[in-house]
Backbone as a printed PyTorch tensor [residue, N CA C, xyz], in Angstrom:
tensor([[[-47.1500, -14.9840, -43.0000],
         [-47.0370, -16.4270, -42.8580],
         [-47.5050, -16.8940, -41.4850]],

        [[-47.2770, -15.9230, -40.4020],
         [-47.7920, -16.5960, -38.8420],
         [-49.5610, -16.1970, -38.8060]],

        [[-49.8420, -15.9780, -39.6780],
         [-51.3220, -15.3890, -39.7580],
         [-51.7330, -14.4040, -38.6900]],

        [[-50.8630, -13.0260, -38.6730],
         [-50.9630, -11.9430, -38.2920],
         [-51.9830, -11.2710, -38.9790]],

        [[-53.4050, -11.3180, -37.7480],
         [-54.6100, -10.5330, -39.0590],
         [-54.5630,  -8.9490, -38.6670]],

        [[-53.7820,  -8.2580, -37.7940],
         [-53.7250,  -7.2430, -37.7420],
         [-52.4940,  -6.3600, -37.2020]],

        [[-51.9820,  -5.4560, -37.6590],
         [-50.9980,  -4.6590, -37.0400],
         [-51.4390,  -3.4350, -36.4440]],

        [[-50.3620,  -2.8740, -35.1270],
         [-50.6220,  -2.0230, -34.5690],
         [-49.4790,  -0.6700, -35.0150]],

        [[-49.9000,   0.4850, -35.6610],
         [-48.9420,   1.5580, -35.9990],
         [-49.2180,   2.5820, -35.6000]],

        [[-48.3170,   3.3760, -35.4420],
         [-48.5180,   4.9200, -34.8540],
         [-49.4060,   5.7280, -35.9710]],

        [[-50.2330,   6.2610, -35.9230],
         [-51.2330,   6.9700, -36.4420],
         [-50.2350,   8.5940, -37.0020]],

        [[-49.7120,   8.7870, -37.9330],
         [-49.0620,   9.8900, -38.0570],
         [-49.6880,  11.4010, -38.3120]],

        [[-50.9930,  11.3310, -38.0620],
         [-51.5900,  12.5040, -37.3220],
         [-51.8310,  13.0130, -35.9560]],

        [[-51.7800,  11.7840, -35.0460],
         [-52.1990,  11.6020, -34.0850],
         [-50.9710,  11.7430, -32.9730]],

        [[-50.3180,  10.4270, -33.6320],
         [-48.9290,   9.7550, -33.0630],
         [-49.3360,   8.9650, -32.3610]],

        [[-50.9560,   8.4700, -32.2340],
         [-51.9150,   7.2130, -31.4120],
         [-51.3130,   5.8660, -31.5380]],

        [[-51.7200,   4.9300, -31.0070],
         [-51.5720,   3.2540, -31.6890],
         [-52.3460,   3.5390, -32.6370]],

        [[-52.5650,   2.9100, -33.7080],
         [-53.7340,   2.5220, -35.0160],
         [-53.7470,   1.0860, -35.4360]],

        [[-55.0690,   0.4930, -35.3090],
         [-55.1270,  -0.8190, -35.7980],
         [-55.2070,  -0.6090, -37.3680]],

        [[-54.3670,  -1.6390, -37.8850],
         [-54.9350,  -1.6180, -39.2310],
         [-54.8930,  -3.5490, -39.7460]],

        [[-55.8870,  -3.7880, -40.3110],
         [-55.9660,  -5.1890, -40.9960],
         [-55.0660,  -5.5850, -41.6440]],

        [[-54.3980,  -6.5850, -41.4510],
         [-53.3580,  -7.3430, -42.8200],
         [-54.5490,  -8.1540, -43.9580]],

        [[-54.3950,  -7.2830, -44.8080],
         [-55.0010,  -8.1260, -45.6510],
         [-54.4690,  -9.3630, -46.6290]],

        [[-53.2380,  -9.4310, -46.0540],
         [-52.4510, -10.4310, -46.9130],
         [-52.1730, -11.6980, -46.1760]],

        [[-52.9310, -11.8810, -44.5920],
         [-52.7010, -13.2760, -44.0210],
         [-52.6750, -14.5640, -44.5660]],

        [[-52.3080, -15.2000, -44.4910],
         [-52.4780, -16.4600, -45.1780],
         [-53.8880, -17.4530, -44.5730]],

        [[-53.7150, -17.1830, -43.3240],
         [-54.8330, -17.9470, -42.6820],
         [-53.6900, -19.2370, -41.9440]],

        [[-54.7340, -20.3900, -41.2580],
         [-53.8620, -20.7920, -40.1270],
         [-53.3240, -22.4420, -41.6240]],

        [[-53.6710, -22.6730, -42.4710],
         [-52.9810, -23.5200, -43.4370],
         [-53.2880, -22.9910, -44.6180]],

        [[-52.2630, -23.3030, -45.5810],
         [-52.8010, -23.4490, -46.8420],
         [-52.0360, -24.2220, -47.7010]],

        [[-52.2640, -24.3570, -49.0260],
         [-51.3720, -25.4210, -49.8860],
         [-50.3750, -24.3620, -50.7840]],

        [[-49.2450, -25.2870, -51.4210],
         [-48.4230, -24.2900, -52.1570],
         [-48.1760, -25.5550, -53.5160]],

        [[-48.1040, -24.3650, -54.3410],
         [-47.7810, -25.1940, -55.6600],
         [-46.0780, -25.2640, -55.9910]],

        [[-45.3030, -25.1930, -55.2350],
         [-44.1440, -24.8530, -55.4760],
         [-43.0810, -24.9870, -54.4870]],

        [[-42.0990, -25.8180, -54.6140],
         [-40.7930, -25.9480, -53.3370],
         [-39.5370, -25.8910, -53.9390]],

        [[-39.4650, -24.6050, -53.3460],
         [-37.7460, -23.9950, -53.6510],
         [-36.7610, -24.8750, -52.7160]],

        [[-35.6930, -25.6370, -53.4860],
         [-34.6480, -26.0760, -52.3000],
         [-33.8560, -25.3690, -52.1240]],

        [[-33.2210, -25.2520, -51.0270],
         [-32.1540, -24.3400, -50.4210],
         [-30.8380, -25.2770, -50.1470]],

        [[-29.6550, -24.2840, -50.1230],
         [-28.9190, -25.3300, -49.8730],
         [-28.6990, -25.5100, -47.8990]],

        [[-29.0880, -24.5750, -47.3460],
         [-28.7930, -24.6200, -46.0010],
         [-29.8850, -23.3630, -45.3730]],

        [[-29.7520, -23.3200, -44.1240],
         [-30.5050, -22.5720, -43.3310],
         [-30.2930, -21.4750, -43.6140]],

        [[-29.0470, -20.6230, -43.7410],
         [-28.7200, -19.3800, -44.0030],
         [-29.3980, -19.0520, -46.1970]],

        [[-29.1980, -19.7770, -46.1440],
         [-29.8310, -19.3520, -47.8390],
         [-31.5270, -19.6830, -47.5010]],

        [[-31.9090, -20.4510, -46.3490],
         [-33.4030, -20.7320, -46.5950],
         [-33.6460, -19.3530, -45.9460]],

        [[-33.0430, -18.7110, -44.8810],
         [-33.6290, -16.9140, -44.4890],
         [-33.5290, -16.3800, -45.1500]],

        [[-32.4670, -15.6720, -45.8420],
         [-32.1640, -15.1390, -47.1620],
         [-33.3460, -15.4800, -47.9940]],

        [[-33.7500, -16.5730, -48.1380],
         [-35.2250, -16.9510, -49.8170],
         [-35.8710, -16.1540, -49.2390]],

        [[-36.5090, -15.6080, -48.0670],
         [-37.4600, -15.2220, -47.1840],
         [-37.7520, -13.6520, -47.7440]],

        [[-36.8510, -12.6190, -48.5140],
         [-36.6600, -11.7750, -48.5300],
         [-37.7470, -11.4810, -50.1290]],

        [[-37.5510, -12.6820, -50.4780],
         [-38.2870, -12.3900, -52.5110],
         [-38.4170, -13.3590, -52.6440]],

        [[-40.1180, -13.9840, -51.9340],
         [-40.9700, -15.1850, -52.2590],
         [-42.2420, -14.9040, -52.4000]],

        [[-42.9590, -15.4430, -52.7360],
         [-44.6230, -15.0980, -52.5420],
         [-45.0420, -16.4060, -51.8020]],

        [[-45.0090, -16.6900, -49.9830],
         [-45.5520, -17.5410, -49.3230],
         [-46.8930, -18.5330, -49.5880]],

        [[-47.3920, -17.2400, -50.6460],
         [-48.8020, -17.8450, -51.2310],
         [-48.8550, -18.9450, -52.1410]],

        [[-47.7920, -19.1000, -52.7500],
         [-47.5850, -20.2670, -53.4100],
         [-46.2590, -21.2110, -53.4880]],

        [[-45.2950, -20.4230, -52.7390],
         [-43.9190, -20.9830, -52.3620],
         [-43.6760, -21.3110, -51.1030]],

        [[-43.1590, -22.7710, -51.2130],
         [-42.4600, -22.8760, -49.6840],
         [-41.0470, -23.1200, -50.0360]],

        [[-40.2400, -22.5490, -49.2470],
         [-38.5580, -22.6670, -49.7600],
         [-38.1480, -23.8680, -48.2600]],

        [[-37.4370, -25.0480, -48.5490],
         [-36.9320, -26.0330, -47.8630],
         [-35.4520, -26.0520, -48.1980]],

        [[-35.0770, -26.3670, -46.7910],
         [-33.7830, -27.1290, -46.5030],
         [-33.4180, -28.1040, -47.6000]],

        [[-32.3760, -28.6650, -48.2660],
         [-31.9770, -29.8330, -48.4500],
         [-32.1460, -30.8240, -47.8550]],

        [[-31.3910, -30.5910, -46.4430],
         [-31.5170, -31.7240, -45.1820],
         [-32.9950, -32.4680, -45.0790]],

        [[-34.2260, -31.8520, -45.6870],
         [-35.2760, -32.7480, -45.7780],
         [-35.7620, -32.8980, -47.5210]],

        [[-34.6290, -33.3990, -47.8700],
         [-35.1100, -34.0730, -49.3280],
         [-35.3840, -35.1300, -49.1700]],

        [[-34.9940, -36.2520, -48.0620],
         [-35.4850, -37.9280, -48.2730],
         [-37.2860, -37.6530, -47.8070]],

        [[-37.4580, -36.5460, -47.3330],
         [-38.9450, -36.7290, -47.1330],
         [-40.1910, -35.8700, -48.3310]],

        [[-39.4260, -35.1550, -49.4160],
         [-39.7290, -35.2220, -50.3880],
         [-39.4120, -35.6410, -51.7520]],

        [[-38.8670, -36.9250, -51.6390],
         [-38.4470, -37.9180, -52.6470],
         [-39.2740, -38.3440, -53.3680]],

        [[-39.0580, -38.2220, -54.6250],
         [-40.5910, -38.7570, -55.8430],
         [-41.6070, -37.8610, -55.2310]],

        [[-41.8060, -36.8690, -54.7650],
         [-43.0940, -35.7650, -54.7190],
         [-42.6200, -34.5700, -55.5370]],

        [[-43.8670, -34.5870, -56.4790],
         [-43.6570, -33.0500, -57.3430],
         [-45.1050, -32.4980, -57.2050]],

        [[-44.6710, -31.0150, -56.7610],
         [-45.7020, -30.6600, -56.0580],
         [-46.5440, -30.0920, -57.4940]],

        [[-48.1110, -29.8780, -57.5690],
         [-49.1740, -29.7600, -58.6010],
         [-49.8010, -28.5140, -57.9990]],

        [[-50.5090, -28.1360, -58.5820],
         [-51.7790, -26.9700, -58.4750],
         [-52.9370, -27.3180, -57.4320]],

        [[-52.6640, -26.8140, -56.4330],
         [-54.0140, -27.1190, -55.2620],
         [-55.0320, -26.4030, -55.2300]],

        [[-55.3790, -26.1890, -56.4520],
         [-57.1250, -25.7130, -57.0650],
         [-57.9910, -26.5100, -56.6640]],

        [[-58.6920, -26.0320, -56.0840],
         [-59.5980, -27.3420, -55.8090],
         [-59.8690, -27.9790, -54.3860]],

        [[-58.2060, -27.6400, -53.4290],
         [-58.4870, -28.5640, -52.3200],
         [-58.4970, -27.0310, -50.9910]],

        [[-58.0210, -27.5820, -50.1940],
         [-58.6410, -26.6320, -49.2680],
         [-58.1750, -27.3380, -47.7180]],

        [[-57.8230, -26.8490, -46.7840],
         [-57.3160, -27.0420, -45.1060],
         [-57.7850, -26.1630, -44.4580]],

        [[-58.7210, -26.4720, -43.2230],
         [-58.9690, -25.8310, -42.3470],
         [-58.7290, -26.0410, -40.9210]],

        [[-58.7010, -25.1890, -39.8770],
         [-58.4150, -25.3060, -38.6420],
         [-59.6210, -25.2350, -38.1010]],

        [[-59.8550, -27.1000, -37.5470],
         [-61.2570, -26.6030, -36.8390],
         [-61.4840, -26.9710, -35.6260]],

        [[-60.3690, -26.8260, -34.6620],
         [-59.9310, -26.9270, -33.3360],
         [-58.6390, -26.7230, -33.1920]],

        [[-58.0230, -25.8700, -32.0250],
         [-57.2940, -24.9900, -31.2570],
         [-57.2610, -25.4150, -30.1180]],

        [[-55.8370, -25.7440, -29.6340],
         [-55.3970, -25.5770, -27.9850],
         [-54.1490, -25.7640, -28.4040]],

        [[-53.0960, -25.2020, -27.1200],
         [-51.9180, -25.2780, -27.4930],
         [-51.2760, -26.3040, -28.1520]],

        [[-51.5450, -27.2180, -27.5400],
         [-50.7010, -28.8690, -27.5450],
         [-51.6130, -29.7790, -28.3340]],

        [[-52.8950, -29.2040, -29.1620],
         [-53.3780, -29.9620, -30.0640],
         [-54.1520, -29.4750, -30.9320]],

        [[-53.8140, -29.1610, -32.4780],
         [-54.5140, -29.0160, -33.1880],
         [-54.9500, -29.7020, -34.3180]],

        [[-56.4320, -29.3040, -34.6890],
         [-57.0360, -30.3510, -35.9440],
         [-57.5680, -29.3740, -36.5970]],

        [[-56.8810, -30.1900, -38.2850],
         [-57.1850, -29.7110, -39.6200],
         [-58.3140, -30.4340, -40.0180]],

        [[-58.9670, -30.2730, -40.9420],
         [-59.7350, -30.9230, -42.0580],
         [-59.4050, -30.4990, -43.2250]],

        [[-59.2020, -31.4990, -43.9530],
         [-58.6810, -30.8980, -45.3060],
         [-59.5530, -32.0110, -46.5780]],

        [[-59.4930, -31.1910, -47.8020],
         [-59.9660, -31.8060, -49.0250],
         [-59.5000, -31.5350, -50.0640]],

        [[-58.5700, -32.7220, -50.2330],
         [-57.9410, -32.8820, -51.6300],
         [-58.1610, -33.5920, -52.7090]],

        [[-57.5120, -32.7900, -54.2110],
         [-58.6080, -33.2760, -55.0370],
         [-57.0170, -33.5510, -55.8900]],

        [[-57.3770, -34.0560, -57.3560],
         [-56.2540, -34.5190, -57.8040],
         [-54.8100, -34.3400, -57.7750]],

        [[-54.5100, -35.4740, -56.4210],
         [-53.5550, -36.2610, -55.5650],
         [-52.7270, -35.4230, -54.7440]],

        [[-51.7410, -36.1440, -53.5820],
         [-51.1830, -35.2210, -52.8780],
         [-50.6870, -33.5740, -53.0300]],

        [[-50.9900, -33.2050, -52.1430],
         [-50.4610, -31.9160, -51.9610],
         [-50.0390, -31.2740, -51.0840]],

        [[-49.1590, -30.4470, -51.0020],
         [-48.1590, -29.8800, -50.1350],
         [-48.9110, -28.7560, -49.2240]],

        [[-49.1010, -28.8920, -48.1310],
         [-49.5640, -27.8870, -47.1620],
         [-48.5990, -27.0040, -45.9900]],

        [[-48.7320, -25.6510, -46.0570],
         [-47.9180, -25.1130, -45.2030],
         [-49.0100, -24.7640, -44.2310]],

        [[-48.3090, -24.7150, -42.5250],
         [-48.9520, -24.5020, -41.8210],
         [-48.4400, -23.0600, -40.6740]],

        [[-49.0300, -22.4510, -40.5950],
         [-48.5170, -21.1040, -39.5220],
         [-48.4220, -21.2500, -38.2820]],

        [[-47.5780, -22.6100, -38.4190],
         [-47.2660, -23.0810, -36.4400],
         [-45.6940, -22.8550, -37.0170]],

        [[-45.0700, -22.9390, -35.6990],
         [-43.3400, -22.6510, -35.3710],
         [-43.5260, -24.4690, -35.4850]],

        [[-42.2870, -24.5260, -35.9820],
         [-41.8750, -25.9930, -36.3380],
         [-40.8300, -26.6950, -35.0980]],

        [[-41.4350, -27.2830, -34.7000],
         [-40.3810, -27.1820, -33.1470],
         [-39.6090, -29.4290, -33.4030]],

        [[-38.8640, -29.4030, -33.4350],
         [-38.3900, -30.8980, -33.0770],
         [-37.4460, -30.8880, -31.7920]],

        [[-38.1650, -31.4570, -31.1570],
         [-37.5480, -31.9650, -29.8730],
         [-36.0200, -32.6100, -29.8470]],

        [[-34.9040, -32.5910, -28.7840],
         [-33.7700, -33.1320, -29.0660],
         [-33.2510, -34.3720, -29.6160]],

        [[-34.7390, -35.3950, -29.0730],
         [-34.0690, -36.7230, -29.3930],
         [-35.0460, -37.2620, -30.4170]],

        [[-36.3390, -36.5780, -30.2770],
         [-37.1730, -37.0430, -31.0180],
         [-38.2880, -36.1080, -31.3960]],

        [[-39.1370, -36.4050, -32.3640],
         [-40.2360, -35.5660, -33.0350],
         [-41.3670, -35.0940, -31.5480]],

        [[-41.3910, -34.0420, -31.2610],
         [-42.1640, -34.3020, -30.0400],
         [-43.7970, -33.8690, -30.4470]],

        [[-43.5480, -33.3550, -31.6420],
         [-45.5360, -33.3530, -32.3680],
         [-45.6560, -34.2140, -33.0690]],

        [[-46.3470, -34.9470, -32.2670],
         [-46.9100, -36.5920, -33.4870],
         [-47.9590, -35.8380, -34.2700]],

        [[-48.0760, -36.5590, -35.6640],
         [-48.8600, -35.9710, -36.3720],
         [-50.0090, -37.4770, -37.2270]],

        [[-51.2940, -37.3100, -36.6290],
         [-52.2600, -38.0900, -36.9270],
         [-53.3910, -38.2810, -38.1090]],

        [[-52.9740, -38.5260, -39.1280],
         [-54.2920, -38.4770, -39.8130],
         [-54.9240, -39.9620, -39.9070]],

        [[-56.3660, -39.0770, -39.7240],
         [-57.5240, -39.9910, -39.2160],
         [-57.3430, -40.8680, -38.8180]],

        [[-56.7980, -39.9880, -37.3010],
         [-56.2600, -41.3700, -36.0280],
         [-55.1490, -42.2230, -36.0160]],

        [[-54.5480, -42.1810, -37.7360],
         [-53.3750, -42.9350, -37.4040],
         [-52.1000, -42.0930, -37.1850]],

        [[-51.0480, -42.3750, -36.8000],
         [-49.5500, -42.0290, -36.3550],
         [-48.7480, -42.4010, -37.6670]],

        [[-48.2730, -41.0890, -37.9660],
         [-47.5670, -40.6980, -39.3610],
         [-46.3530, -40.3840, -38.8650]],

        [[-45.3460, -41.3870, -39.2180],
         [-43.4900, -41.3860, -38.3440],
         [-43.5450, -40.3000, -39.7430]],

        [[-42.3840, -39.2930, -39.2180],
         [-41.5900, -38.4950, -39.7700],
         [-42.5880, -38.0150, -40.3420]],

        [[-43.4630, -37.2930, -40.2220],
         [-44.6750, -36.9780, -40.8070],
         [-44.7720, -35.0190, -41.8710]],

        [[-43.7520, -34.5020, -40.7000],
         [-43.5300, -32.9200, -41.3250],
         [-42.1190, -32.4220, -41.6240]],

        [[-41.9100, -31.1090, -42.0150],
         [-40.7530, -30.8910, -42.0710],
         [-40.5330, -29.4140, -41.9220]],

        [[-39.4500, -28.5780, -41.9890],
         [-39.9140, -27.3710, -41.5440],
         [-39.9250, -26.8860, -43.0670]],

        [[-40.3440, -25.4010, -43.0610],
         [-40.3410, -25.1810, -44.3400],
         [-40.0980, -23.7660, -43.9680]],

        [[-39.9510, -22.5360, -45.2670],
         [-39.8360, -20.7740, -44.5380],
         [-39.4860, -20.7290, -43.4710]],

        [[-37.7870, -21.2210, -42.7560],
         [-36.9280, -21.3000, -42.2140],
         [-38.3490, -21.8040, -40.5510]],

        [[-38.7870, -21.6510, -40.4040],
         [-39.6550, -21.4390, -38.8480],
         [-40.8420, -21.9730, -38.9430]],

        [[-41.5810, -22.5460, -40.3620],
         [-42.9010, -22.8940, -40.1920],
         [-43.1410, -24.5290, -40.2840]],

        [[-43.8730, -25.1360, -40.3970],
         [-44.4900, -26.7820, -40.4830],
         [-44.9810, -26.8030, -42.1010]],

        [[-44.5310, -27.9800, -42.7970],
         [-44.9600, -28.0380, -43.9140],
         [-44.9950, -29.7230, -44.2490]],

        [[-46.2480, -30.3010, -45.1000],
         [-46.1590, -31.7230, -44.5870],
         [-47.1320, -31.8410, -46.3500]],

        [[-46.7110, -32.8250, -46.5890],
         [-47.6010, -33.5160, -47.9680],
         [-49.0340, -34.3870, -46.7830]],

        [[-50.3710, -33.5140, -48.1710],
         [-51.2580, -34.2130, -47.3350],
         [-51.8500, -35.2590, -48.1830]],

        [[-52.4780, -36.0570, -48.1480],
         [-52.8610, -37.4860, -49.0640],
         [-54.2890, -36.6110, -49.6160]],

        [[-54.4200, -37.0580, -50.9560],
         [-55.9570, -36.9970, -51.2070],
         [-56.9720, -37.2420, -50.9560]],

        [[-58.3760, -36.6690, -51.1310],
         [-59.5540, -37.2210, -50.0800],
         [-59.7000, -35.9530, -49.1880]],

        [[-60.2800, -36.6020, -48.3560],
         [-60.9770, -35.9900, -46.8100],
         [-60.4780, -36.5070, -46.1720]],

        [[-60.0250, -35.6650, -44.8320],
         [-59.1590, -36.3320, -44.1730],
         [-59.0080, -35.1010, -42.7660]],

        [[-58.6350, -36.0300, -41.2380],
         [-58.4720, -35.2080, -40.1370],
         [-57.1630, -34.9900, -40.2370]],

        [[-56.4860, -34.2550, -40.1240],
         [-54.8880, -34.1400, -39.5440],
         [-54.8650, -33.6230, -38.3090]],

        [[-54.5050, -34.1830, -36.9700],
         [-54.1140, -33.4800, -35.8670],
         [-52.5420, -33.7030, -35.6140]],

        [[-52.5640, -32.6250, -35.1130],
         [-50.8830, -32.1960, -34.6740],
         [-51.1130, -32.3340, -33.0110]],

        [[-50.3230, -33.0850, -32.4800],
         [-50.1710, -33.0740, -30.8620],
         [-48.7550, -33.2160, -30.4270]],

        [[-49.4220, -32.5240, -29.4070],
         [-47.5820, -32.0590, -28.8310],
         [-47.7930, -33.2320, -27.6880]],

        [[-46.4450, -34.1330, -27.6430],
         [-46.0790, -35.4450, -26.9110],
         [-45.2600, -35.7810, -26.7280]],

        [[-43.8440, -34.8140, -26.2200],
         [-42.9320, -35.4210, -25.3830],
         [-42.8880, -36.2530, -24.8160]],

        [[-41.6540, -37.1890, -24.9400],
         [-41.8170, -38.5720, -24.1850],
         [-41.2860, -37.7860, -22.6740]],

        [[-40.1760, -36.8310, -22.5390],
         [-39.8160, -36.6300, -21.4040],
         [-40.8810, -35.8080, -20.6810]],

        [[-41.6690, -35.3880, -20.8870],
         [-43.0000, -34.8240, -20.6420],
         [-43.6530, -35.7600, -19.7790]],

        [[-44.4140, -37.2210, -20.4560],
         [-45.2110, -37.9960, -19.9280],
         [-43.8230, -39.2310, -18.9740]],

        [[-43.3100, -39.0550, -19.3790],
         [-41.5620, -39.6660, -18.1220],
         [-41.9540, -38.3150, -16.6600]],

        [[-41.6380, -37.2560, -17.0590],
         [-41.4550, -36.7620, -15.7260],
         [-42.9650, -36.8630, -14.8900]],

        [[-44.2870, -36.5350, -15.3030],
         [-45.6900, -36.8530, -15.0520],
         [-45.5230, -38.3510, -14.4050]],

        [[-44.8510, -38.9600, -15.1540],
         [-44.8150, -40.8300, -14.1420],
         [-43.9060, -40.7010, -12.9610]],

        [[-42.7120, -39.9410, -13.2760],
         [-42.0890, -39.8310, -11.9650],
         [-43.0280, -39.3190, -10.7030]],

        [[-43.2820, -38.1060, -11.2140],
         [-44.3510, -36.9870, -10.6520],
         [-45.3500, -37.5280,  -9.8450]],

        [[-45.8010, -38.6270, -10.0330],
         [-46.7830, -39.5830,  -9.5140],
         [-46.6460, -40.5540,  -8.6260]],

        [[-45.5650, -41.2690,  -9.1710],
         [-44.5760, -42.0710,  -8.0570],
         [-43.9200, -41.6410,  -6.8830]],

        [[-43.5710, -40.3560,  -7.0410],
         [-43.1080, -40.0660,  -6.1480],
         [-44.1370, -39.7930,  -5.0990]],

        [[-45.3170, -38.5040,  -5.4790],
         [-46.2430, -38.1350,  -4.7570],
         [-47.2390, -39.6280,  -4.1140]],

        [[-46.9320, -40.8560,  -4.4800],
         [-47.7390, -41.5450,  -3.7410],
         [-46.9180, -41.9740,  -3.0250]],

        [[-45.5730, -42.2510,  -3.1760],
         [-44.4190, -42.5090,  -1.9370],
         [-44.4480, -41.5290,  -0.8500]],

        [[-44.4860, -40.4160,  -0.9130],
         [-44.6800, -39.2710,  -0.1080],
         [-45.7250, -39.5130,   0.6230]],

        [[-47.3840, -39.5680,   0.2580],
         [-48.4440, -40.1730,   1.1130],
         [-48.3190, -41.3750,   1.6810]],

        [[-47.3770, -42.5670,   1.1540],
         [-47.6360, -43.2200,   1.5530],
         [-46.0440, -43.4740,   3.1180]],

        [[-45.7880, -42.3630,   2.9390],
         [-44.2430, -42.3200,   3.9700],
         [-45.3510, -41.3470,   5.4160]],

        [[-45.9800, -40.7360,   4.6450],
         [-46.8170, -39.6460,   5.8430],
         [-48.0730, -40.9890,   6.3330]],

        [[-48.6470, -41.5940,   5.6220],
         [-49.8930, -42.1970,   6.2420],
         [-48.7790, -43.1690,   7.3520]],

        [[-47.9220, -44.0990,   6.9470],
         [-46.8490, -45.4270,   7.8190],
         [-46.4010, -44.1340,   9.2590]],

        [[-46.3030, -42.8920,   9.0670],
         [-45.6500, -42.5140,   9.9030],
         [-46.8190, -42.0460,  11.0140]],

        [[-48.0130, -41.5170,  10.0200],
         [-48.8140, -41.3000,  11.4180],
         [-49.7440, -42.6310,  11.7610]],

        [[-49.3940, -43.7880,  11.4180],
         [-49.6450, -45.4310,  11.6910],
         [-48.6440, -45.3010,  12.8180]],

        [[-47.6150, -45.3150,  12.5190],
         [-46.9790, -45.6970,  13.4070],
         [-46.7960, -44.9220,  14.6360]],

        [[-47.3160, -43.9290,  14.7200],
         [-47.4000, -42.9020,  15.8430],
         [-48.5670, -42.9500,  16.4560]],

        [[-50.0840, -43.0970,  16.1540],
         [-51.0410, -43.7760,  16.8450],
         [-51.1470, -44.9820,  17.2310]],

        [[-50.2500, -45.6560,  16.5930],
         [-50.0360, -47.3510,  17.6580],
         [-48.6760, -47.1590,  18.8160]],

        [[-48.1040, -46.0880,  19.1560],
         [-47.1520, -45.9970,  19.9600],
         [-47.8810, -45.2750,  20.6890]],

        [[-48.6330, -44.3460,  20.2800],
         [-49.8280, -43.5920,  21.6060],
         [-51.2110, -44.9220,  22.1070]],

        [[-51.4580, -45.4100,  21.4110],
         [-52.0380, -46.7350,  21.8140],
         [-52.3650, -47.1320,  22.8700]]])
């Protein structure tokens, strides 16, 4: 599910490291035809044990108002790709074909204390409450039909708060050092 394309094992001839390929990655998204509800976190780890990720995502209860009236269909047809990478921002392209569909993604699902701190954008616009977690640790979000960008950006408000402090302060600081050596070349004067 984290799209681990390779493992490292002891070679039992050798007793070496040995690379060997996962051939069962999922890749960095894909769609699922299927959402198991759970009743809580401890039964959503537990699902984790006898699922096939490839077509199941097992969810919390706690996010049923954000799959209300969605029944998830067969995503034959559509397709998500990752076609930009950096920590704090990534973009999908995706193409969906008859109507929404449920996409899991192989990022850690992180919500900030007070608020969502990955806004999530398709094609440029700002989607409130946009994901949810899904396989106790991952991102899972209904995507609209069509063609379409999805970026995920990471945007703490206390992030761009401390950066404004950060700034304010450092020009108070220059501006306490420039008044002081002002005021020390007009007393040598």
């Amino acid at each position: 599910m984290l799209n681990t394309k390779y493992f490292i094992f002891p070679n039992r001839q050798t007793n070496q490291p040995a690379v060997q390929q996962n051939t069962e990655a999922l890749g960095n998204a894909w769609f699922v035809n299927e959402l198991k509800m759970v009743n809580n976190a401890d039964e959503e780890i537990e699902s984790l044990t006898n699922f096939n990720p490839k077509t199941t995502a097992t969810v919390d209860v706690r996010f049923n108002d954000y799959l209300d009236g969605y029944t998830p269909s067969n995503p034959e047809g559509s397709s998500i790709t990752l076609t930009s990478y950096e920590p704090n921002h990534l973009i999908y392209e995706s193409k969906v074909t008859g109507g929404e569909k449920f996409a899991v993604f192989s990022e850690i699902y992180y919500k900030g204390l007070k608020s969502d701190d990955w806004k999530v954008y398709v094609d440029g616009d700002l989607i409130e409450n946009s994901h949810i977690r899904v396989n106790y640790v991952l991102r899972g979000m209904k995507v609209p039909d069509g063609n379409h960008t999805i970026e995920f950006k990471f945007e703490p408000k206390s992030y761009f708060l401390g950066n404004q402090i950060s700034l304010a302060s450092s020009i108070l600081i220059i501006l306490v050092v420039l008044g002081t050596v002002f005021i020390e070349l007009r007393k040598n004067a």
